[in-house]
C-alpha positions in Angstrom: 127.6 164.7 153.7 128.5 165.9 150.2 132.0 167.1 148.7 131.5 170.7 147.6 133.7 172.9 145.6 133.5 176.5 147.5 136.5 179.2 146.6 138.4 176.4 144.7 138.7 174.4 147.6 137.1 171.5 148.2 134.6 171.5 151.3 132.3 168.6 153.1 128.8 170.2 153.3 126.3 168.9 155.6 122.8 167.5 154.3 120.2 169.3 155.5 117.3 166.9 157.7 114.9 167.5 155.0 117.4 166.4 152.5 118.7 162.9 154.1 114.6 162.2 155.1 114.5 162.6 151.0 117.7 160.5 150.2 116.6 157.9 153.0 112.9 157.5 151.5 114.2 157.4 147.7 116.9 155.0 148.5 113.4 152.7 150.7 111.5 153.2 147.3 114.3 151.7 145.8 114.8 148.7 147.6 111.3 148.0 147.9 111.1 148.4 144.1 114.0 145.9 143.6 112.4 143.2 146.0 109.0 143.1 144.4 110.6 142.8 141.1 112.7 140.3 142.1 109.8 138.6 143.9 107.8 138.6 140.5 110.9 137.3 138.8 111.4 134.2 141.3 107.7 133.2 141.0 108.2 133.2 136.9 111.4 131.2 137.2 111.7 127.8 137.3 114.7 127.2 138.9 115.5 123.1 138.8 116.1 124.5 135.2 118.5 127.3 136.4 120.6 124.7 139.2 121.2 122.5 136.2 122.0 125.0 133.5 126.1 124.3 134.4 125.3 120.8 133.2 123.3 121.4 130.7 126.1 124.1 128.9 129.2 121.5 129.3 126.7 119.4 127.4 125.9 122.0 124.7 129.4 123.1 124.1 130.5 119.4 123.9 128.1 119.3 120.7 129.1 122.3 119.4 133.1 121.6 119.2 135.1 121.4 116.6 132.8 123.8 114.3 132.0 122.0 110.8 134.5 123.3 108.6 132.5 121.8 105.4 129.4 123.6 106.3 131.3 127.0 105.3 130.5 126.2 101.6 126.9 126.9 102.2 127.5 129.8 104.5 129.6 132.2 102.3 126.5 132.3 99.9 124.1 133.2 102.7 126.8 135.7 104.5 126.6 137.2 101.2 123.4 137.8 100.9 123.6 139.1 104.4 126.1 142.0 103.5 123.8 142.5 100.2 120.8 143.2 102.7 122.8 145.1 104.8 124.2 147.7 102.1 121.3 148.1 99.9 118.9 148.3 102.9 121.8 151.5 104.2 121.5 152.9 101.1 117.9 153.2 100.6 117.6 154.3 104.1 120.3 157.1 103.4 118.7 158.5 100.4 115.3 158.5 101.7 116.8 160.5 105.3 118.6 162.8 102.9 115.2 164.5 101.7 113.2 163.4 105.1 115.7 165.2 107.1 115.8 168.5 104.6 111.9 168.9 105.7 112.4 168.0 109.3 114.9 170.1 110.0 113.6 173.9 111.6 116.0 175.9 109.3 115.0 174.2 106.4 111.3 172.9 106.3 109.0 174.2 103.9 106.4 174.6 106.6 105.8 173.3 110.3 103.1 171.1 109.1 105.2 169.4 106.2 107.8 169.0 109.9 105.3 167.4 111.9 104.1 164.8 109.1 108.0 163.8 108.6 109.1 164.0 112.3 105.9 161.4 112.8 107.2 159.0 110.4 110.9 159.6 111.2 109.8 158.7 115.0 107.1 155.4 113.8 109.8 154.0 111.9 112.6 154.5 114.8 109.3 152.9 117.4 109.2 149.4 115.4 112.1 146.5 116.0 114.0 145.7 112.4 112.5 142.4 113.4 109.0 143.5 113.8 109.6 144.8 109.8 110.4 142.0 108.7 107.7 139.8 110.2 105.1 142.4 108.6 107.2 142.8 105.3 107.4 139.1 104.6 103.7 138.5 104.9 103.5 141.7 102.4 105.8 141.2 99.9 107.0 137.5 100.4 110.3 135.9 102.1 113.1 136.9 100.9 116.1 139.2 100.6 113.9 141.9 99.1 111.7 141.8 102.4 114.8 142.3 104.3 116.0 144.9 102.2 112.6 146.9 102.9 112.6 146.1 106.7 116.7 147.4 107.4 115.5 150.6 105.0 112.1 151.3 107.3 114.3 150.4 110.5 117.5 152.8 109.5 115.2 155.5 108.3 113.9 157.0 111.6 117.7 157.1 112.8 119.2 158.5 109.7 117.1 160.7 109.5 116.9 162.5 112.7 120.7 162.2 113.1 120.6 164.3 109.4 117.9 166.8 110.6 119.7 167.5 113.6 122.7 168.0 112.0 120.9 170.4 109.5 119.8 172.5 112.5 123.2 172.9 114.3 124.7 174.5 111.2 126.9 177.2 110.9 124.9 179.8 109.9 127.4 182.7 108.5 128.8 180.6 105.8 124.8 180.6 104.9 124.6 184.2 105.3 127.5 185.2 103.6 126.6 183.2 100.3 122.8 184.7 100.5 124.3 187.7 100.5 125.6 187.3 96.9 122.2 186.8 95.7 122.7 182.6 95.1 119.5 180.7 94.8 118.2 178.0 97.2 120.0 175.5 95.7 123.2 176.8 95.2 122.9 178.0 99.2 122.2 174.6 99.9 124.9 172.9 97.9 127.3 175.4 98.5 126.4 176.8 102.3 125.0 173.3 103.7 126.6 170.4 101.7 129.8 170.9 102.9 129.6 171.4 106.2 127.0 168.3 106.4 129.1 165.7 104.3 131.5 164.3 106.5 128.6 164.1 109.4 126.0 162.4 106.4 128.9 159.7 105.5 129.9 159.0 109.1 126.2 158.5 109.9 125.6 156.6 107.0 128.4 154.1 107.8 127.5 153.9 111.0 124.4 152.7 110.4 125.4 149.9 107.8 128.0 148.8 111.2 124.9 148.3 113.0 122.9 146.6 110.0 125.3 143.9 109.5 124.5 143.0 113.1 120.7 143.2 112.3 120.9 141.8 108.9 121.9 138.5 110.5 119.1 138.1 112.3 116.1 139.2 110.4 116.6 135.3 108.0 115.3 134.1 111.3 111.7 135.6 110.3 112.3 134.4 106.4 114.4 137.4 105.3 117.0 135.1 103.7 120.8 135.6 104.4 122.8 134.1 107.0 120.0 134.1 109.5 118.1 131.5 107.8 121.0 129.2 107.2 121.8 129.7 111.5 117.6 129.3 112.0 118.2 126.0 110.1 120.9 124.7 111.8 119.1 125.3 115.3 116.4 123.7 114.2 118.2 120.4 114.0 120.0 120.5 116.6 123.5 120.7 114.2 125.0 122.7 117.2 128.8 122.2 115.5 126.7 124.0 112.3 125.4 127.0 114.4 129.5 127.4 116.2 130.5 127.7 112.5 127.4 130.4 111.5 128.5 132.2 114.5 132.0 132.7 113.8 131.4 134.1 110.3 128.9 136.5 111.7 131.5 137.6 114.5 134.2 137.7 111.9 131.7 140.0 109.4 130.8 142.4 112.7 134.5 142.8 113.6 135.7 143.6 109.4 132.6 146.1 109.4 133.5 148.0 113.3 137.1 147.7 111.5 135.7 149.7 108.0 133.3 151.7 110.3 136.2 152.5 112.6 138.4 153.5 109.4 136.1 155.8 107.6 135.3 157.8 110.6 138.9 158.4 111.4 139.4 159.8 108.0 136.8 161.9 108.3 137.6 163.4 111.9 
């Protein structure tokens, strides 16, 4: 029996039969959908693995305590390299959505074919894992930071840019009017009529993104894209688990300085 608002006041309605039979038969698919997945999960599970997994992590964090405070020597150079990967592979991605979203957007394409080309390549890039770029990047242009660099760039584009377009079509439009009016040209509309009203929403995007590429940036070395990743890919592979404790805390201390930066520049721009 639902709580309806009738008059201001509050009021139980009662389901009709044809509405419970529906609730009653959704809420069967339901559980039946939940048993056979979890039926499919059991049967993939191996679970002597899962009954000792208490064991097995009072083991693994024994190895893992106290951190290796000498190993942070070799990671500031690679957490370096991370942020390098992480800023340059924003800015590309920025530039690049700057224009992309200019021809996506409805109010400022050149032509609904030039839209559907861009909105196809804004959507193919958002479609593919920064990991997945990376893999494919580093068999194209070798391992490396540069590969990274290209693969945060191809990943941030799609999302850059269709936060841009959209922001493009939800525009004010009399400021727009009122400067046509005066006879200015397309450019001086756009840098005049647009640009302002678009800024702070461009730079609060733009560090938004480069929040969420630090987190990416770290993993990509896994695949060969250099940075931190590597180094933590290194460590795991022998078994220097007090190594990986002291990757992960510099990668947790670079997240939470870049939310804190994030956090910063969008207040000043609200």
């Amino acid at each position: 029996m639902p709580l309806v608002k009738k008059n201001d006041v509050l009021e139980w309605k009662r389901r009709t039969p044809r509405q419970t039979l529906t609730r009653f038969i959704l809420l069967l698919v339901a559980i039946v959908a939940v048993l056979v997945s979890w039926s499919f999960i059991s049967a993939e599970t191996t679970w002597e693995f899962v009954k000792d997994a208490p064991r097995q992590i009072q083991d693994f964090l024994s190895r893992m305590f106290p951190p290796d405070i000498k190993y942070f020597g070799k990671i500031l150079p690679a957490l370096w390299d991370t942020i390098t990967i992480s800023v340059f592979g924003t800015g590309i991605a920025v530039v690049l959505s700057f224009f992309l979203a200019i021809l996506a957007a409805k109010n400022t394409s050149p032509h609904p074919a030039v839209r559907l080309v861009v909105l196809t390549i804004i959507v193919a890039s958002r479609s593919v894992n920064s990991m997945i770029w990376a893999m494919i990047l580093v068999q194209l242009v070798g391992p490396g930071l540069f590969a990274s660099i290209l693969a945060i760039a191809v990943r941030s584009l799609g999302m850059v840019s269709k936060l841009f377009y959209e922001a493009i079509e939800e525009i004010d439009k009399e400021p727009i009017e009122a400067i046509t009016a005066t006879g200015a040209s397309k450019l001086q509309i756009f840098v005049y009529g647009y640009l302002p009203q678009l800024l702070p929403t461009f730079i609060g995007t733009a560090v938004y993104r480069w929040e969420n590429n630090i987190r990416e940036s770290t993993i990509i070395g896994i695949v060969g894209g250099g940075g931190i990743g590597l180094l933590l890919n290194s460590a795991i592979n022998l078994l220097a688990w007090n190594k990986v404790l002291s990757v992960l805390m510099s990668i947790l201390a670079t997240v939470v300085f870049a939310e804190y930066v994030s956090a910063r520049v969008r207040k000043a721009l609200s």
